[in-house]
C-alpha positions in Angstrom: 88.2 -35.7 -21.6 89.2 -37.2 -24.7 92.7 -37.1 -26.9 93.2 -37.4 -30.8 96.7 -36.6 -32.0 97.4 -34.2 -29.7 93.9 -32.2 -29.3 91.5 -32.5 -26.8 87.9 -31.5 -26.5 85.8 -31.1 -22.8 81.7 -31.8 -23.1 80.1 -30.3 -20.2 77.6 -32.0 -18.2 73.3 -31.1 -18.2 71.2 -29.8 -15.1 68.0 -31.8 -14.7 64.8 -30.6 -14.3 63.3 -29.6 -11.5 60.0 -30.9 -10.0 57.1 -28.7 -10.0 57.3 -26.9 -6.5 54.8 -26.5 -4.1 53.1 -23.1 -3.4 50.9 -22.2 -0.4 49.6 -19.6 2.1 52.3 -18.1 3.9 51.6 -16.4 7.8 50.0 -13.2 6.3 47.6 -12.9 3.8 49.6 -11.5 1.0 52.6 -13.9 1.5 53.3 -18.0 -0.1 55.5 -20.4 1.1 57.0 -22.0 -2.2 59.5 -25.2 -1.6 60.6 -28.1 -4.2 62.9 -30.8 -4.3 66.9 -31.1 -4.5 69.0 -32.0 -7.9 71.9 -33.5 -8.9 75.1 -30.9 -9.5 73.0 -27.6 -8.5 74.3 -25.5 -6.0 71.2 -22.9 -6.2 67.9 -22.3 -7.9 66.1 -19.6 -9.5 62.1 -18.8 -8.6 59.6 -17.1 -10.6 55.6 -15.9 -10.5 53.0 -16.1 -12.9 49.8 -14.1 -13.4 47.1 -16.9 -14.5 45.0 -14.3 -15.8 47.7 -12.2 -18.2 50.7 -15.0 -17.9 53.3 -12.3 -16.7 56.0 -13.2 -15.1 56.6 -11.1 -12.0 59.5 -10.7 -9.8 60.1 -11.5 -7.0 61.0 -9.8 -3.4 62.1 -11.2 0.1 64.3 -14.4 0.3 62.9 -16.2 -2.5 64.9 -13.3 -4.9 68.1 -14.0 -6.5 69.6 -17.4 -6.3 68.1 -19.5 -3.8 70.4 -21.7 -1.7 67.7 -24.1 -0.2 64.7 -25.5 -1.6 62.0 -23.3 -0.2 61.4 -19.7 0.2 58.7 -17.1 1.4 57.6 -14.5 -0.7 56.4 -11.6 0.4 53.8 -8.9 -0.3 52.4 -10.7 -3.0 49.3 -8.7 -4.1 45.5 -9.9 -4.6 45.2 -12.3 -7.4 45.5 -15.8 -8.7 49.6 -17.0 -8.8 51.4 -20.3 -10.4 55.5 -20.3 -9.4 58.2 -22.2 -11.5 61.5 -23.0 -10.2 65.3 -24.8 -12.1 68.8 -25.4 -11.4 71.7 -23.4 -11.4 75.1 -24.1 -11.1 77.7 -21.3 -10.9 77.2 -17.8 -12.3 76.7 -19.4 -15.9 75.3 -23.2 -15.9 70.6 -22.9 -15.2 69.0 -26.0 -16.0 65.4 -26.3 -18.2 62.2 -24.6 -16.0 59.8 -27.0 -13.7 55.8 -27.2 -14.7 54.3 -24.7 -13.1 52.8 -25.3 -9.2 49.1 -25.3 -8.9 47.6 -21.7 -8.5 47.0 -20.3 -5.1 44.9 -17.6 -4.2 46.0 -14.5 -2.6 43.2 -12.3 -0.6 44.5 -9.3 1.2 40.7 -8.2 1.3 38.6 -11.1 3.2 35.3 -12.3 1.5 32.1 -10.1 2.6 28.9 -10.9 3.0 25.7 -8.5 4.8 21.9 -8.9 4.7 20.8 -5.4 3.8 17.2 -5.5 4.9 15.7 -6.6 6.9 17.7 -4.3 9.3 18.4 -6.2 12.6 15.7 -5.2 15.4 13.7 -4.0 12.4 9.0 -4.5 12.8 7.7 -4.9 9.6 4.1 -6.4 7.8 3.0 -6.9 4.3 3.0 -2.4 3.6 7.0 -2.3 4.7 8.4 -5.2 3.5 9.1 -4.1 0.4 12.7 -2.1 0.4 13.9 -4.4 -1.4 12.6 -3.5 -4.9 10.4 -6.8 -4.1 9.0 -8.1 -1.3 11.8 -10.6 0.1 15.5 -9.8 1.6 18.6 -8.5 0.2 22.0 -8.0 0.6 25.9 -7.6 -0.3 28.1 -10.5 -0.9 31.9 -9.3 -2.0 34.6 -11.7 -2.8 38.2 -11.7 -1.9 41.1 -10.2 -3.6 41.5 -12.0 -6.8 38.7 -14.4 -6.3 34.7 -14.6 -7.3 32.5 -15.5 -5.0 30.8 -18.5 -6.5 27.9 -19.2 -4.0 25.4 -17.2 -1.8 22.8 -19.2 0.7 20.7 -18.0 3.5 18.2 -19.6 5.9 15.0 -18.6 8.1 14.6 -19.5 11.0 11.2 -19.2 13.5 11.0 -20.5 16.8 13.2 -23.7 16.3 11.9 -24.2 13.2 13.6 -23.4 9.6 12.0 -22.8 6.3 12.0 -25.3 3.9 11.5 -24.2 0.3 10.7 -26.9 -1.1 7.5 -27.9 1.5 6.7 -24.2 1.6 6.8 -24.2 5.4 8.4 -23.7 8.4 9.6 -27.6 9.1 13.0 -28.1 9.1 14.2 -29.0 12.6 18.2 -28.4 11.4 19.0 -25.4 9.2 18.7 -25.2 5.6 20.6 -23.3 3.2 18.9 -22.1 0.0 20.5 -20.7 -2.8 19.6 -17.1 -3.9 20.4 -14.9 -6.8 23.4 -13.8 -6.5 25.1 -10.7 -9.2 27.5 -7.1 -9.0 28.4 -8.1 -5.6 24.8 -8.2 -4.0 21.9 -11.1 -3.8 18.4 -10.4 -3.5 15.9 -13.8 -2.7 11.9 -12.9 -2.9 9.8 -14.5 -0.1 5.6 -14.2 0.2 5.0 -12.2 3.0 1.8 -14.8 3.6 4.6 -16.9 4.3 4.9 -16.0 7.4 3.3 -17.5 10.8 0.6 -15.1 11.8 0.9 -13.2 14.6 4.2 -10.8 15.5 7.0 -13.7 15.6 10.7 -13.3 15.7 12.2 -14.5 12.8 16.2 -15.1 12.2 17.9 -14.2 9.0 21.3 -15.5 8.0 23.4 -15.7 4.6 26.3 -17.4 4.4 28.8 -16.8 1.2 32.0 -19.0 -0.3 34.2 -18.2 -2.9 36.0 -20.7 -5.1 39.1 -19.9 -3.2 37.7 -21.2 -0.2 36.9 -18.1 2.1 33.5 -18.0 3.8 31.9 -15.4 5.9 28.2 -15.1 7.2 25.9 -12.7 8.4 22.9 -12.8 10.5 19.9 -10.4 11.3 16.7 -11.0 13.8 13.3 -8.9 13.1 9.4 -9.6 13.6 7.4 -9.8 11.2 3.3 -8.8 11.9 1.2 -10.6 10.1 -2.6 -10.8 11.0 -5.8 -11.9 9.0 -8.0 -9.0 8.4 -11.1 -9.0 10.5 -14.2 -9.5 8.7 -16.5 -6.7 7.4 -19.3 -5.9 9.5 -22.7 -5.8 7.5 -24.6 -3.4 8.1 -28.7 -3.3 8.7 -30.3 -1.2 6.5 -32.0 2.0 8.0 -35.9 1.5 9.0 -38.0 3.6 7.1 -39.8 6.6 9.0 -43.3 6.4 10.3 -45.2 9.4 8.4 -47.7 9.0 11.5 -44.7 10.4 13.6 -45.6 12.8 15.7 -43.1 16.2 15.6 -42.2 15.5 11.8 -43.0 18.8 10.1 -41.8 17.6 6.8 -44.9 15.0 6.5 -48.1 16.3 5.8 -51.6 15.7 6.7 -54.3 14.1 5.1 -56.2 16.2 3.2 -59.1 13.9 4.1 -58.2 13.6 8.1 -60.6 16.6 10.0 -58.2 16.2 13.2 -55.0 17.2 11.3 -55.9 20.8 9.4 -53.0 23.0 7.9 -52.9 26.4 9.9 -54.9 29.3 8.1 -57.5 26.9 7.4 -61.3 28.2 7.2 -61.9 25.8 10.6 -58.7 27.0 12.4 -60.6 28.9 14.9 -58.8 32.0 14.6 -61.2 34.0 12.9 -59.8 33.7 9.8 -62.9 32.4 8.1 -62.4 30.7 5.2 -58.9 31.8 4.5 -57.3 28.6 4.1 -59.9 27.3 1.3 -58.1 25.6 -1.3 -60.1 27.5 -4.1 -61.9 29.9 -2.0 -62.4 33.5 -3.2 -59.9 34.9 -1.2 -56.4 32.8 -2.6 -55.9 31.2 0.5 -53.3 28.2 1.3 -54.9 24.7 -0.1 -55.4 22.1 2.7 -52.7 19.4 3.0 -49.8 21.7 0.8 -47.3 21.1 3.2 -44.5 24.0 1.4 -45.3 26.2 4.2 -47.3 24.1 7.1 -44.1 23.7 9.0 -42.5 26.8 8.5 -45.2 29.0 8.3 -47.9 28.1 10.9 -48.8 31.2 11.7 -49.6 32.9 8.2 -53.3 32.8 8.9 -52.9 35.9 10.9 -50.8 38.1 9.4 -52.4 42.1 9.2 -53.8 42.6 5.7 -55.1 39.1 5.0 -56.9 37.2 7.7 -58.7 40.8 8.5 -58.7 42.2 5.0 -62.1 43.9 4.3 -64.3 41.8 2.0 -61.6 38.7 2.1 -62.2 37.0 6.1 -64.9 38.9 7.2 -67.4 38.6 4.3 -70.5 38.0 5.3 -72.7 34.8 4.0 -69.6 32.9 3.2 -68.4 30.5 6.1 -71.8 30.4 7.4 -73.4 29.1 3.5 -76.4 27.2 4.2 -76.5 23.5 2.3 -72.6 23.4 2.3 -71.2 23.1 6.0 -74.0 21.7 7.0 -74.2 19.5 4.3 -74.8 15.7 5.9 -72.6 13.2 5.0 -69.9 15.4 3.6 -68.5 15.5 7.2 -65.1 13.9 6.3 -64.4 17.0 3.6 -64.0 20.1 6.6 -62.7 22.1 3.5 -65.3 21.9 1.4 -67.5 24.2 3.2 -65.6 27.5 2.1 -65.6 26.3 -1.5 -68.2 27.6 -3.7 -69.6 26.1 -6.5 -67.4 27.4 -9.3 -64.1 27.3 -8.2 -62.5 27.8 -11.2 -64.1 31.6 -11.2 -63.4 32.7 -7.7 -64.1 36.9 -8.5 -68.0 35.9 -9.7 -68.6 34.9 -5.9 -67.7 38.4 -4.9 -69.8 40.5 -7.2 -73.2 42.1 -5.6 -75.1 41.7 -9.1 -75.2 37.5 -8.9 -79.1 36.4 -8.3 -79.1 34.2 -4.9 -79.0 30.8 -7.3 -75.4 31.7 -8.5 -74.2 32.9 -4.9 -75.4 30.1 -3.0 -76.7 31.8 0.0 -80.2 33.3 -0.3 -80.8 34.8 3.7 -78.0 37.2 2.2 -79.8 38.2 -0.5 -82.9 38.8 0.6 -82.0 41.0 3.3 -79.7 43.2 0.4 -82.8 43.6 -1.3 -84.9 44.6 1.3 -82.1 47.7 2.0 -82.5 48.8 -1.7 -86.5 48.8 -1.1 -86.0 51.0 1.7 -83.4 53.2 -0.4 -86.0 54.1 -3.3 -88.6 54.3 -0.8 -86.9 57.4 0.8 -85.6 59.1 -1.8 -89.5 58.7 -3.6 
């Protein structure tokens, strides 16, 4: 205090500054220890919170509240998010000293960091048709950070036998686990894998992903499956199918040899079953041609059906299957069917007509002994 004629005049002294305090994780998850060092001439502090992400300043609960008496405090149900505290001096009801820098920013996570492999489901049999469920043919999960934090990295690893893959040889080779990054985004992470990756056979394989945030927190997951994965067996080729012998006995479908005497189509003239020379292929009568095999298999017995093997003037006509100088015709053996064939057979209907001479008909005994009937006829009516 200082005196000038009589008046006087009192300057007050300045609190220092505080140093920066110390913030950290308190014995829940949603509480932080703050503490700082003593100053000169306080008798108390004052403690405050700040958002890092809006820069609020939030109050505070618990003992650090109010005037503080010591230099640390806990405070209490501080909620997920990202926190700097501040603290400075006080002395009295009316004297507060200039504000510390600000502590370093903790991380408060009342919700732990989570991390699952979605497929493959543990215990899960898959091969290359059901290992897709992923959108893609590799694995998938969830990865959520904590509270107020991002999770920042996702990894797994595959393991087979005591052997892990290795992405970068392509193989199964690593004898201590490896870690790979995956692609990581919206709280799930999704890594493709070639299913021809996998050892063939039905192994047991071990998945596990292991996710960090930036705060710190890790968790992991794991899931075992089998995986089936067997080379395809080769094609079997096939021989073609052998032809079929026409010479086959018992095959109706394959006809005879028109030129063949031991293999004659039924209803042919030299059937033996009186049917003459029914079967001629241009005979006067219509009759099936030799070798036409549309109805030797199905209709064998044709020859002998009532009103044409015995049909008057047709079968039984005389001076036709017996024609001299045709059946017995040498050297025209290997053509049976010849013999019923007469010498026009374009014109069938002239062979049938009594007023042909015996040149045209062909068979001359017949004619002579019609002629000698029609002598006998004028003779008696004379």
């Amino acid at each position: 205090m200082e005196s000038d004629g009589g008046a006087a005049t009192a300057r007050a002294a300045e609190l220092p500054a505080v140093d920066s305090p110390e913030a950290r994780p308190g014995g829940s998850t949603s509480s932080v220890i703050v503490s700082w060092p003593t100053t000169d001439l306080a008798d108390g502090y004052h403690l405050s919170r700040i958002d890092t992400v809006t820069g609020a300043t939030v109050g505070l609960v618990g003992s650090c509240a109010g005037v503080i008496t010591g230099t640390t405090c806990t405070d209490i149900g501080v909620p997920d998010g990202r926190w700097t505290y501040r603290v400075r001096a006080v002395l009295g009801a009316s004297w507060a000293g200039p504000w510390s820098t600000h502590s370093d920013p903790i991380l408060v996570e009342t919700t732990p960091i989570k991390a699952a492999i979605t497929f493959p489901a543990a215990g899960g049999r898959y091969d290359t048709g059901s290992f897709d469920d992923c959108g893609t043919t590799g694995f998938c999960g969830t990865a959520t950070p904590a509270g107020g934090a991002e999770s920042t990295d996702v990894r797994i690893s595959l393991k087979q036998g005591h052997s892990y893959w290795n992405p970068v040889t392509g193989a199964f080779s690593g004898a201590a686990e490896i870690l790979f990054p995956v692609e990581h985004r919206g709280g799930t992470w999704l890594s493709g894998f070639d299913v021809n990756d996998f050892r063939n056979g039905n192994p047991a394989y071990t998945l596990r992903v292991v996710a960090r945030d930036d705060a710190g927190g890790s968790t992991d997951d794991t899931a075992s499956f089998h995986f089936k994965n067997e080379k395809p067996e080769p094609a079997v080729v096939q021989k073609p199918t052998e032809p079929v012998d026409p010479s086959t006995p018992g095959k109706a479908t394959d006809p005879a040899p028109a030129d063949d005497p031991g293999m004659i189509s039924p209803g042919s003239g030299e059937s033996g079953d009186g049917s003459g020379p029914a079967g001629g292929s241009s005979g006067p009568d219509g009759g099936t041609k030799p070798g036409d095999d549309s109805d030797a298999g199905d209709k064998s017995g044709e020859g002998e059906k009532p009103g044409e093997s015995e049909k008057p003037g047709k079968s039984e006509k005389p001076g036709k299957s017996e024609k001299p100088g045709k059946s017995e015709k040498p050297g025209d053996n290997s053509k049976p069917h010849e013999a019923t064939e007469p010498d026009d057979a374009t014109e069938p209907e002239k062979s049938v007509e009594p007023e042909k001479t015996p040149e045209t008909d062909g068979g001359k005994g017949n004619d002579d002994g019609k002629a000698k009937k029609e002598d006998a006829a004028e003779a008696e009516q004379s």
